[in-house]
SERO-660641 format. One line per 2 residues: their letters; for each residue x, z, y of N, C-alpha, C, O, CB. Coordinates in nm, 2 decimals. Glycine has a CB too. Layout:
A> X/Z/Y/X/Z/Y/X/Z/Y/X/Z/Y/X/Z/Y; ... .
This chain:
XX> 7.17/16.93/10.72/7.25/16.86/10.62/7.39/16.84/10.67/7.48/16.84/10.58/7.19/16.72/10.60; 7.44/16.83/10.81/7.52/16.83/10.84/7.65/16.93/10.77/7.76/16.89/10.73/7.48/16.82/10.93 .
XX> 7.59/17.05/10.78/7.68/17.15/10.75/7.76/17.14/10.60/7.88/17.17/10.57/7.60/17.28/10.76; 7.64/17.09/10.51/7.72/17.14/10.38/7.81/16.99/10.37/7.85/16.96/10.25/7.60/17.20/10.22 .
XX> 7.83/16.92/10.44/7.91/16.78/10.39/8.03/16.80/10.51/8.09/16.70/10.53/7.81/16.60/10.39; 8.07/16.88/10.56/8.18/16.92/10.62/8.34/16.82/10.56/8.42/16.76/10.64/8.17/17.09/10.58 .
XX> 8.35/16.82/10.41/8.43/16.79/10.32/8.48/16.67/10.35/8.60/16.65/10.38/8.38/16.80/10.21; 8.33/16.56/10.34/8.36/16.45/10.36/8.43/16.33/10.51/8.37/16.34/10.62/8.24/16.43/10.31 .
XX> 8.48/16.30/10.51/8.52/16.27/10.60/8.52/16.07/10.57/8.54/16.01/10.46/8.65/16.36/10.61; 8.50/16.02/10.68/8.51/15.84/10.65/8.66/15.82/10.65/8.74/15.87/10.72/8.44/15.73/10.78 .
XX> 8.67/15.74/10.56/8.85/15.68/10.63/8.85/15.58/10.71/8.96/15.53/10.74/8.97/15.61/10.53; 8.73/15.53/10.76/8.73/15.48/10.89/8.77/15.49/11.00/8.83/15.43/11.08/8.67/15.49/10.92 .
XX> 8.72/15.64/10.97/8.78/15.73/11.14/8.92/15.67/11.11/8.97/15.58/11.18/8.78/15.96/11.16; 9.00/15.75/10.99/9.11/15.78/11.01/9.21/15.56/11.02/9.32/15.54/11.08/9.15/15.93/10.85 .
XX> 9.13/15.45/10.94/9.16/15.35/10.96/9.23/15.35/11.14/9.35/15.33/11.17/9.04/15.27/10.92; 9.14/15.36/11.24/9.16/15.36/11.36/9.30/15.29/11.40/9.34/15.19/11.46/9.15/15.49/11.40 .
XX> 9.35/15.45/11.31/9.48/15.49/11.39/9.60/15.39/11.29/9.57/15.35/11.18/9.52/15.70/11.38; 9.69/15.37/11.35/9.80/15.32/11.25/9.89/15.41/11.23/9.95/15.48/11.30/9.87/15.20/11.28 .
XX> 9.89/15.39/11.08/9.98/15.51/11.00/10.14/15.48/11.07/10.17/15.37/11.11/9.98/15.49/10.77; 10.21/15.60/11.06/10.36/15.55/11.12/10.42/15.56/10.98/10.38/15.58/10.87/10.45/15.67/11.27 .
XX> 10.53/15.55/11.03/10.65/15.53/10.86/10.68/15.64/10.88/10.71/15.68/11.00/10.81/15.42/10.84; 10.70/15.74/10.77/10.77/15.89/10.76/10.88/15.90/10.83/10.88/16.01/10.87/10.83/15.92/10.62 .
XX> 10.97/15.84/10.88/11.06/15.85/10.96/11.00/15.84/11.14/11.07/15.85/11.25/11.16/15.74/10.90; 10.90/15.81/11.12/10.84/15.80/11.28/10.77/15.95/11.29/10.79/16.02/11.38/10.71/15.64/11.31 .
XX> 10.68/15.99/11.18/10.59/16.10/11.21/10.70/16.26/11.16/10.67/16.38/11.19/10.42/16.08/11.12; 10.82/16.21/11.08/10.86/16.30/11.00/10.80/16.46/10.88/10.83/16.58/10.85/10.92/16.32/11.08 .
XX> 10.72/16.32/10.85/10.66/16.39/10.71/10.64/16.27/10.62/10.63/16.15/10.67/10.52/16.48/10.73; 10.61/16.30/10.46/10.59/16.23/10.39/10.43/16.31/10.33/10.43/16.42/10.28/10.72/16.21/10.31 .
XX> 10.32/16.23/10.35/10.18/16.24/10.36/10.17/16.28/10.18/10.07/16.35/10.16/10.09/16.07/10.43; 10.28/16.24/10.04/10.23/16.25/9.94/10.34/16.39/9.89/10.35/16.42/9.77/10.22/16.10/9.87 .
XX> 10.40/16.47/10.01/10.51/16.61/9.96/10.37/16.68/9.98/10.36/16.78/9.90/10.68/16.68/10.09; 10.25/16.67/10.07/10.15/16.76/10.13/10.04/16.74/10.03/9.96/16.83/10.03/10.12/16.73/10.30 .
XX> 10.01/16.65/9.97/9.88/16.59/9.89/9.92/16.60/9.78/9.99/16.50/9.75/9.82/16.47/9.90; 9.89/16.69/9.69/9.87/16.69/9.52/9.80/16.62/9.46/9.69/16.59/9.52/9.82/16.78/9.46 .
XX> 9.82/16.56/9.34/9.74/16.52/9.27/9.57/16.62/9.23/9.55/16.73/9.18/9.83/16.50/9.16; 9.50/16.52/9.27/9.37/16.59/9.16/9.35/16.63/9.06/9.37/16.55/8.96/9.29/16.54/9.13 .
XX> 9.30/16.78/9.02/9.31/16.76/8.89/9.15/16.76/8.87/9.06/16.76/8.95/9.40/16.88/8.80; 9.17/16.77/8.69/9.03/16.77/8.60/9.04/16.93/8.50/9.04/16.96/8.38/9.03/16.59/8.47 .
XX> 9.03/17.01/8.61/9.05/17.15/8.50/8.95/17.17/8.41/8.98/17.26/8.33/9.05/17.28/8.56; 8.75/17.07/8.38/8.71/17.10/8.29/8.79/16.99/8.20/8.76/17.04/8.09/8.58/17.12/8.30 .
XX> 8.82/16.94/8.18/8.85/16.82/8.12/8.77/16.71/8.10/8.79/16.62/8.01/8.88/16.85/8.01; 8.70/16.70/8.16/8.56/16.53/8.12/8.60/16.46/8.22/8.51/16.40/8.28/8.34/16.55/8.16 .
XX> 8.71/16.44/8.25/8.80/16.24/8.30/8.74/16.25/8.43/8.75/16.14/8.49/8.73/16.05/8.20; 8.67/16.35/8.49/8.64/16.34/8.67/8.74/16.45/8.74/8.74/16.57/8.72/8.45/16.39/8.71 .
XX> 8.81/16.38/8.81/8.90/16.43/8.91/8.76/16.57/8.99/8.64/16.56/9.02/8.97/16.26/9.04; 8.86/16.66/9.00/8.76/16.73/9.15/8.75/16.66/9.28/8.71/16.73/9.38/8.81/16.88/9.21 .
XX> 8.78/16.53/9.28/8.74/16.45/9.43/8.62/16.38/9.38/8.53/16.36/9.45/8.86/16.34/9.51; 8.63/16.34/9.23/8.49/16.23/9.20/8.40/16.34/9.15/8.29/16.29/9.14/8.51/16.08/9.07 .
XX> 8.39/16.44/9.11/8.29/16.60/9.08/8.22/16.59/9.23/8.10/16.58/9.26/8.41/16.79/9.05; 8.37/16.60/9.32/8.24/16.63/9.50/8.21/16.52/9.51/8.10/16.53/9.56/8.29/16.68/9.68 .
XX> 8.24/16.33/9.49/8.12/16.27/9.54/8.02/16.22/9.45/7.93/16.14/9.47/8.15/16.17/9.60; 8.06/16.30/9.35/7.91/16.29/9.23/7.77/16.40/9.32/7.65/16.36/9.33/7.96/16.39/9.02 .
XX> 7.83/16.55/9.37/7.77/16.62/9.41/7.68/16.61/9.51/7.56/16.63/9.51/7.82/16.67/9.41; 7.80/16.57/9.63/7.73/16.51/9.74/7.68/16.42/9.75/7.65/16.40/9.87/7.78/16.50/9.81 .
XX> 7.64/16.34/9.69/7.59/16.19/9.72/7.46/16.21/9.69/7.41/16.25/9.58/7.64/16.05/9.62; 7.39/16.19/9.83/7.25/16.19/9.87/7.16/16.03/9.75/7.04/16.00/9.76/7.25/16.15/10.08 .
XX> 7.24/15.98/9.68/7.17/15.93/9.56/7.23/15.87/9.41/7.34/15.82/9.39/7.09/15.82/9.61; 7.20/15.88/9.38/7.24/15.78/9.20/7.41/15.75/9.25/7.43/15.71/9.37/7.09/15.55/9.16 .
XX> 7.51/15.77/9.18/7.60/15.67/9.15/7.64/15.62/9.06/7.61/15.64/8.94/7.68/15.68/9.18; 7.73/15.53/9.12/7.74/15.44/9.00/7.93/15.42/8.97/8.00/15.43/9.07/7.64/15.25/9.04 .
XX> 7.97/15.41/8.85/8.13/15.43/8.83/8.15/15.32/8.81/8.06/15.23/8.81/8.20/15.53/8.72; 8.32/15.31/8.79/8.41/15.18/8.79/8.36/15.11/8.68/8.34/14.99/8.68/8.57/15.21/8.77 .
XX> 8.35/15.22/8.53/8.34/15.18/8.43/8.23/15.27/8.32/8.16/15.37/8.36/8.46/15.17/8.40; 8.24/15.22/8.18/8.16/15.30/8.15/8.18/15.49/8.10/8.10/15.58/8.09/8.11/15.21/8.05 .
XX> 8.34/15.49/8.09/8.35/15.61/8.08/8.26/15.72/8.15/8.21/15.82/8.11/8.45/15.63/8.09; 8.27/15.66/8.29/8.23/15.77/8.41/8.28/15.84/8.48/8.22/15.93/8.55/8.17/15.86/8.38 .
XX> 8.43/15.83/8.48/8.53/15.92/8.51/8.53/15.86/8.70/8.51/15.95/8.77/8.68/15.90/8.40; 8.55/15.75/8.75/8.57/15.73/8.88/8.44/15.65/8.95/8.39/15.53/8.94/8.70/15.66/8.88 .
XX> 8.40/15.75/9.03/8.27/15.72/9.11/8.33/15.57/9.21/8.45/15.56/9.25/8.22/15.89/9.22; 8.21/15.49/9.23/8.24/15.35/9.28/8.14/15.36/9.38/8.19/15.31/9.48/8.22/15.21/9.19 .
XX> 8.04/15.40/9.41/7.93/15.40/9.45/7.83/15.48/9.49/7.77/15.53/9.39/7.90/15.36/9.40; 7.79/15.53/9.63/7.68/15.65/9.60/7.60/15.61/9.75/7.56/15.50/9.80/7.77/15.85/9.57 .
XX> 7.59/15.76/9.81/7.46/15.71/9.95/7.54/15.87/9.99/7.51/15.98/9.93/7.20/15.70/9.91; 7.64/15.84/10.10/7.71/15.96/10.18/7.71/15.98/10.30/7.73/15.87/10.36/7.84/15.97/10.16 .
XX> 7.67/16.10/10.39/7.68/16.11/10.53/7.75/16.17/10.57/7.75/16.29/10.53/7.59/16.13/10.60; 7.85/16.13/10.66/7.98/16.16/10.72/7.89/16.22/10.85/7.83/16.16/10.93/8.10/16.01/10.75 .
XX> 7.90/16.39/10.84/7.90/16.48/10.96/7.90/16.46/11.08/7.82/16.49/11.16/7.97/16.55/10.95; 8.06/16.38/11.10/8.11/16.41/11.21/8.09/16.26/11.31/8.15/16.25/11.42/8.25/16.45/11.17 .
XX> 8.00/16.15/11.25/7.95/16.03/11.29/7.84/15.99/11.30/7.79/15.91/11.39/7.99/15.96/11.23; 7.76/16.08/11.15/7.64/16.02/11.15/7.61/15.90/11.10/7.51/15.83/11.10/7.62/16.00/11.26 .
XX> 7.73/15.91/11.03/7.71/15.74/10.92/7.70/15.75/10.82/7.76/15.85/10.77/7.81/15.62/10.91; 7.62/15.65/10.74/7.60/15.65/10.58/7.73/15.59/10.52/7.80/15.54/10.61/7.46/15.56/10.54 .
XX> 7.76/15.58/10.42/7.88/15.56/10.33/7.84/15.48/10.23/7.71/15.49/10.24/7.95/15.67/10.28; 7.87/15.41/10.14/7.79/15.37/10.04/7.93/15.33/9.92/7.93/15.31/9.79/7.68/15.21/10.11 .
XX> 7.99/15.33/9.96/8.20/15.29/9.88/8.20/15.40/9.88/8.16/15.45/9.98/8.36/15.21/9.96; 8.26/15.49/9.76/8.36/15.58/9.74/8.49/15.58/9.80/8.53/15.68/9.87/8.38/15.59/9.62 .
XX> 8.57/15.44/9.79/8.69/15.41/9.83/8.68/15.47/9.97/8.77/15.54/10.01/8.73/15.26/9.81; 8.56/15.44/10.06/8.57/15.49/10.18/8.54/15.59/10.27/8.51/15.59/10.39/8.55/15.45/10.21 .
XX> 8.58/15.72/10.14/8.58/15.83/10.15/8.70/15.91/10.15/8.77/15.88/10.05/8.51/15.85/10.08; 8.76/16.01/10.23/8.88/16.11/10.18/8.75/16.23/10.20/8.66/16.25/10.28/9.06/16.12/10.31 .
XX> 8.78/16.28/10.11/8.80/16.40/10.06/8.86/16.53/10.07/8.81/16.65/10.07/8.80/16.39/10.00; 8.99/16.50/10.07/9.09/16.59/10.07/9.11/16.71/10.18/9.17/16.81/10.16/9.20/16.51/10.08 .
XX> 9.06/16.67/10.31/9.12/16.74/10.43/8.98/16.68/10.53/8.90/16.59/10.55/9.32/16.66/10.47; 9.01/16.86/10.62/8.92/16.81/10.75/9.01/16.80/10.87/8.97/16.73/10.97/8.80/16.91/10.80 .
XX> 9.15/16.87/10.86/9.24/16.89/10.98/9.32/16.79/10.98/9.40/16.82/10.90/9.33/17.01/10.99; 9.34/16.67/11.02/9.47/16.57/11.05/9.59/16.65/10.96/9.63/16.76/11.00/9.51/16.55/11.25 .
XX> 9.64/16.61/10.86/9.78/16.59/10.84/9.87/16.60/10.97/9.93/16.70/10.99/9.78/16.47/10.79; 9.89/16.52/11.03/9.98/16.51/11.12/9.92/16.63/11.21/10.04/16.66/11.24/10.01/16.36/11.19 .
XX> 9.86/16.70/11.25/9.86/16.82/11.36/9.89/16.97/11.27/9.93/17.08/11.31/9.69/16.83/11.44; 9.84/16.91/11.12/9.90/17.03/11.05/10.03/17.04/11.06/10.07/17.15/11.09/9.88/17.03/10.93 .
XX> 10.13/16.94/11.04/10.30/16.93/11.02/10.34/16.96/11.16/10.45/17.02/11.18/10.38/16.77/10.96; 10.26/16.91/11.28/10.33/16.97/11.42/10.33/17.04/11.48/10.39/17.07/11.59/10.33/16.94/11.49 .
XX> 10.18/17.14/11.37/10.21/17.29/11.43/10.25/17.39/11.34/10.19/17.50/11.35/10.10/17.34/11.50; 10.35/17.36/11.24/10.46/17.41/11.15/10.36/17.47/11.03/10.33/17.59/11.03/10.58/17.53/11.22 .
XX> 10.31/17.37/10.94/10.23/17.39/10.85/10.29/17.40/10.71/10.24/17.44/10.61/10.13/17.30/10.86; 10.40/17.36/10.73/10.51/17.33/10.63/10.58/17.47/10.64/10.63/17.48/10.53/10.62/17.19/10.66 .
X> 10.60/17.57/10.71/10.64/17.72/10.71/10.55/17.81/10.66/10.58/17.93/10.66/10.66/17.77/10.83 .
């Protein structure tokens, strides 16, 4: 199981650390992160499509549309921990941001 949830990542881990101010790490974290899109169009971002997918059970959304996942049963790979908040999930990335920009990811 480990393998195919690669994606997920806790923001736990990444809580740890304290974020610096763009002028300390020299990058801005939202020039590198796009917006999500919904290319079928049914109001789910492709970040709430993968934790609809991945979630080892039932979730449950903000509201009744269905569009933002609140809730599910996720195991973070790289810990071994269950998840149970969407919010405390990134999605986005498995490489640090910051080791991408310092080893000229931006070229």
């Amino acid at each position: 199981m480990r393998f195919l949830l690669p994606i997920l990542l806790s923001a736990a881990l990444a809580g740890c650390f304290e974020v610096e101010a763009k002028e300390e790490r020299g990058y801005d974290r939202h020039e590198w992160l796009p917006k999500w899109s919904d290319s079928d169009g049914d109001c789910q971002s492709t970040r709430h499509e993968l934790l609809v997918q991945y979630s080892l059970a039932s979730v449950s959304f903000t509201n009744e549309k269905g569009c933002t996942v609140d809730t599910g049963l996720w195991l973070d790979p790289y810990t071994d921990n269950f998840y149970t908040l969407a919010s405390d999930l990134d999605v986005e990335h498995i490489v640090p941001l910051s080791w991408v920009h310092e080893h000229g990811g931006a070229n």
